[in-house]
C-alpha positions in Angstrom: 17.2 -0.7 -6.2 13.7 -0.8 -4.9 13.1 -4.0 -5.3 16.4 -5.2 -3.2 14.9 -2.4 -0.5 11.5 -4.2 -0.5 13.6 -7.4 -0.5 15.3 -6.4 2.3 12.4 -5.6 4.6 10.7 -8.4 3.4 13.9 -10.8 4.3 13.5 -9.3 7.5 10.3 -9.7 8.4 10.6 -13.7 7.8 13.5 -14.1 9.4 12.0 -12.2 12.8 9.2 -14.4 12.3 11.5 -17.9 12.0 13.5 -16.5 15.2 10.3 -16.3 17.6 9.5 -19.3 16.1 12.2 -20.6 16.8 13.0 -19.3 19.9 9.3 -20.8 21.0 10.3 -24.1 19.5 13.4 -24.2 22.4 11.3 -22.9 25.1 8.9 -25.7 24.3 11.1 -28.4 23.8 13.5 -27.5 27.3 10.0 -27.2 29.0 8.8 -30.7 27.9 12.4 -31.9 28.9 12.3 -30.3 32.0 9.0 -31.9 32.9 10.5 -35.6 31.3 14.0 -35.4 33.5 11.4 -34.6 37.0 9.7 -37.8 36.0 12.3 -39.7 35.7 14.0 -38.5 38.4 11.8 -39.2 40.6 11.4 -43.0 39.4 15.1 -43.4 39.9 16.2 -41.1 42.6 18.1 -37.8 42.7 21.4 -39.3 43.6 21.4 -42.6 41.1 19.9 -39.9 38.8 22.7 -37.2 38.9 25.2 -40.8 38.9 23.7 -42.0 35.5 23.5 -38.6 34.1 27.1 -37.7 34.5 28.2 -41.2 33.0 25.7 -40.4 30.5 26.9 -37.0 30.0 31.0 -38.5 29.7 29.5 -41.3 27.2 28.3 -38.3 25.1 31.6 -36.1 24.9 33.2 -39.6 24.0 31.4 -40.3 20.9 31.8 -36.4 19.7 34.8 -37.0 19.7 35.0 -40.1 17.9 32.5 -38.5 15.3 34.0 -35.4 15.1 35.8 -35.7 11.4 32.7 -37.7 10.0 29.9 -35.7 8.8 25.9 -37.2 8.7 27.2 -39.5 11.4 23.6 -38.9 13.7 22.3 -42.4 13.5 25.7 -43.8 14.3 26.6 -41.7 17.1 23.3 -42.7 18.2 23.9 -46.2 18.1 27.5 -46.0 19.9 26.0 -43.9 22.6 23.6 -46.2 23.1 26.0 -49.3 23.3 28.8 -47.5 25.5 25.5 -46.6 27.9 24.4 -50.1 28.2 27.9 -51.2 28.9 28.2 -48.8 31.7 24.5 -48.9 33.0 23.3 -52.3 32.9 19.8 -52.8 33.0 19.1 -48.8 31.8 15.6 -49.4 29.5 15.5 -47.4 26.1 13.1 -44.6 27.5 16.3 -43.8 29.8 18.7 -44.1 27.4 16.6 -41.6 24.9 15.5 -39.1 28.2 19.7 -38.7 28.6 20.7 -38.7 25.4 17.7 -35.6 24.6 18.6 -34.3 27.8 22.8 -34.0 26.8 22.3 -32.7 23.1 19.3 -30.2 24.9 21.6 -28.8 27.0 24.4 -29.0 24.6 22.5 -26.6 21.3 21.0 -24.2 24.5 24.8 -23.4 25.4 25.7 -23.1 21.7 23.0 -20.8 20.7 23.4 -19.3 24.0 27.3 -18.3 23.0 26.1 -17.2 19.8 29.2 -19.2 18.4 27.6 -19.9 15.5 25.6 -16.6 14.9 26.0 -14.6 11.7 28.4 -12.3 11.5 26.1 -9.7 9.4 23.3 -8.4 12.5 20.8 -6.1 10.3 19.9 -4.7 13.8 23.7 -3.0 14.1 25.6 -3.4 10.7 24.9 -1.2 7.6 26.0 -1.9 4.5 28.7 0.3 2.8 26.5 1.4 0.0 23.4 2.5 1.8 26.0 4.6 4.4 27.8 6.1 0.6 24.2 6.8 -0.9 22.9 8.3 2.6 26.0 10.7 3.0 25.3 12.1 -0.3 21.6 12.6 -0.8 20.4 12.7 2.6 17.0 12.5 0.3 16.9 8.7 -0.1 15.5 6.9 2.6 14.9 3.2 2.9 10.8 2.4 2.5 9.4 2.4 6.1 6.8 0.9 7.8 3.6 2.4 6.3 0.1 2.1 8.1 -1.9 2.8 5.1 -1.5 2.2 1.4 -1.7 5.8 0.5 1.7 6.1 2.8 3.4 3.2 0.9 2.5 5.2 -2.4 3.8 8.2 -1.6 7.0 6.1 -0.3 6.9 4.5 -3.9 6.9 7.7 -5.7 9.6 9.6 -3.4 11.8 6.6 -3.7 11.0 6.4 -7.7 11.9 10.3 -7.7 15.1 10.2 -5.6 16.3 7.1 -8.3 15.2 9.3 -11.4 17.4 12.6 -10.0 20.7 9.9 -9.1 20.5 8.9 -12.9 19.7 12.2 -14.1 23.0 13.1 -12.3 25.0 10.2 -13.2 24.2 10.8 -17.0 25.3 14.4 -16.3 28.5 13.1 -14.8 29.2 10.8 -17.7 28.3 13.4 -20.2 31.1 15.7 -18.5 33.5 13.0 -18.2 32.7 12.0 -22.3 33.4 16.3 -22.8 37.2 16.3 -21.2 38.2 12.7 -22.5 37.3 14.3 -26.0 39.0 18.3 -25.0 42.4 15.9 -24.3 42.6 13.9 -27.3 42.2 16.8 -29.3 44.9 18.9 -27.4 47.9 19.0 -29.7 51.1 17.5 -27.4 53.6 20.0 -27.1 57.2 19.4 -27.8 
């Protein structure tokens, strides 16, 4: 029980850690895109610009949609985006054809994770589960470990957490024993007629 507690907060922790990271990791890539699209922007022009990106842009809801039902199909979606590009945009070079297709799927994950469509549907931050709220309600006693500062803190945690574990068994043998007593007091009542 202590262990899945410490497991728990440890859990946690790392996945806190992956979620800045990760969240840094988005915020760096839609910067470095950012700075990619005003560079080529400028090379080609705002207006043939926002004209290739919206083919671009079409080209890339087309081949979703042929891919949809085939799974691990990256490298050939690639490869079909590329072709229907260079059919529409003759003379597009492969730096172009790479800057719109990071660009599309860029802006495409940002408005998924931004929906939260995919999110889990257990948030630690709002949901409990049943058993901590059942175990709370009756021994308001047991507390998940906190946060300690120092190690003397986290040992006392230990031990109140050991103690509170030691009086549930201690009450659940009682229990058992009483339950053990009246299944024996009725098989030894005599059934009346």
């Amino acid at each position: 029980m202590l262990g899945n507690e410490a497991a728990n907060i440890i859990s946690s922790g790392v996945l806190s850690v992956l979620g800045a990271l990760a969240s840094y990791g988005v915020t760096v890539g839609v910067t470095y895109l950012k700075k990619k699209r005003e560079a080529l922007v400028t090379q080609l022009g705002v207006d043939k610009y926002n004209e290739d990106y919206k083919i671009a842009q079409d080209i890339y809801y087309i081949v979703e949609q042929q891919f949809k039902f085939i799974p691990q199909a990256g490298e050939q979606k690639r490869k079909e985006f590329d072709k229907l590009l260079i059919e529409k945009i003759p003379g597009i070079s492969q730096e172009e054809l790479n800057h719109f297709r990071e660009t599309i799927c860029g802006k495409v994950n940002s408005e998924v994770k931004s929906s939260q469509i995919l999110a889990p549907a257990f948030d630690a931050s709002k949901d409990v589960s049943d058993i901590v709220d059942t175990i709370k309600s009756q021994k308001e006693t047991i507390t998940p470990v906190q946060k300690a500062t120092t190690e003397a803190e986290k040992d006392a945690q230990i031990q109140k957490a050991q103690q509170d574990l030691a009086a549930v068994q201690n009450e659940n043998a009682q229990l058992k024993q009483k339950i053990a007593t009246v299944q024996n007091t009725e098989q030894n009542v005599p059934a009346s007629a």
